[in-house]
C-alpha positions in Angstrom: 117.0 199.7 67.8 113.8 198.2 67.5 112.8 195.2 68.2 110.8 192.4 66.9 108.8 189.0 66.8 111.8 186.3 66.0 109.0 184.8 62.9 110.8 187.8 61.0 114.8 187.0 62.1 117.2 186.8 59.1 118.0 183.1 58.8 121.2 183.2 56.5 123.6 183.0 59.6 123.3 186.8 60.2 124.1 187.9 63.4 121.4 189.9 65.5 120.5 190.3 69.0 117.9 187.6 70.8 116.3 188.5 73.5 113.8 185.4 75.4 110.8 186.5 77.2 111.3 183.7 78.8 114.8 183.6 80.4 114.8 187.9 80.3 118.0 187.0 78.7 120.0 189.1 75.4 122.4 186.9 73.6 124.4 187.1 70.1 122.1 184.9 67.7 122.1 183.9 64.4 120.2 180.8 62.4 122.4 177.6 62.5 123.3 174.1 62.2 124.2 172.1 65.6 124.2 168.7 66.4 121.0 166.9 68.2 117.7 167.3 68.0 116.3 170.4 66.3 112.9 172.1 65.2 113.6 172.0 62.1 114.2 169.6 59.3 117.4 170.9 57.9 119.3 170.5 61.4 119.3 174.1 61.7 117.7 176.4 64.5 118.4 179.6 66.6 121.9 179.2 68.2 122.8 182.0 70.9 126.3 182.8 71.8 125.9 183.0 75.6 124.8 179.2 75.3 127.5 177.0 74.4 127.5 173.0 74.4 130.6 170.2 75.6 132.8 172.0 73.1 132.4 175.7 73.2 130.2 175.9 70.1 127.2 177.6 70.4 124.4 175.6 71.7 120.6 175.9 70.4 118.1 178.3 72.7 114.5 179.9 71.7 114.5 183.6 71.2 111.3 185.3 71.1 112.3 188.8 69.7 115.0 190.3 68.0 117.2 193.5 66.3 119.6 193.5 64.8 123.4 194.5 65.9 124.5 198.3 66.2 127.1 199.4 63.9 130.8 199.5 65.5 132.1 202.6 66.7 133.9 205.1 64.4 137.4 204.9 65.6 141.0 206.8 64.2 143.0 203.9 62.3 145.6 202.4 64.7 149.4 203.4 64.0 151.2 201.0 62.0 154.0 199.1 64.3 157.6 200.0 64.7 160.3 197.7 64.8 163.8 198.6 66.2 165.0 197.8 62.4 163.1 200.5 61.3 164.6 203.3 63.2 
């Protein structure tokens, strides 16, 4: 992972890692639309999952760095189900 200044964060609703030099928080982040005020023209700004507003939705926050997300772990396919019908 490395990371970086947030001026060069994806911004088509990508999900990365945000880290704030200001909180010395790491939180889920991607480039979104939420409702109040915003930087931006277009309604949209950083939103960070550990933030949430009234309803659960993630809530705006300023991220000064980020990277971007590690790549899931290589697991063995679960077994399919059995039913007692199938026996």
């Amino acid at each position: 992972m490395s990371w970086q200044g947030i001026e060069t964060a994806p911004k088509d609703g990508t999900r990365f890692l945000g880290w704030s030099a200001v909180d010395d928080v790491i939180t889920v982040t991607f480039w979104g639309r939420v409702g109040g005020f915003t930087p931006s023209r277009d309604g949209r700004t950083w939103l960070g999952e550990a933030w949430s507003d009234h309803r659960g939705k993630p809530d705006a926050w300023e991220p000064t760095h980020w990277c971007a997300l590690p790549s899931p772990p290589e697991v063995e396919p679960a077994l399919p189900l059995r039913r007692a019908t199938d026996a």
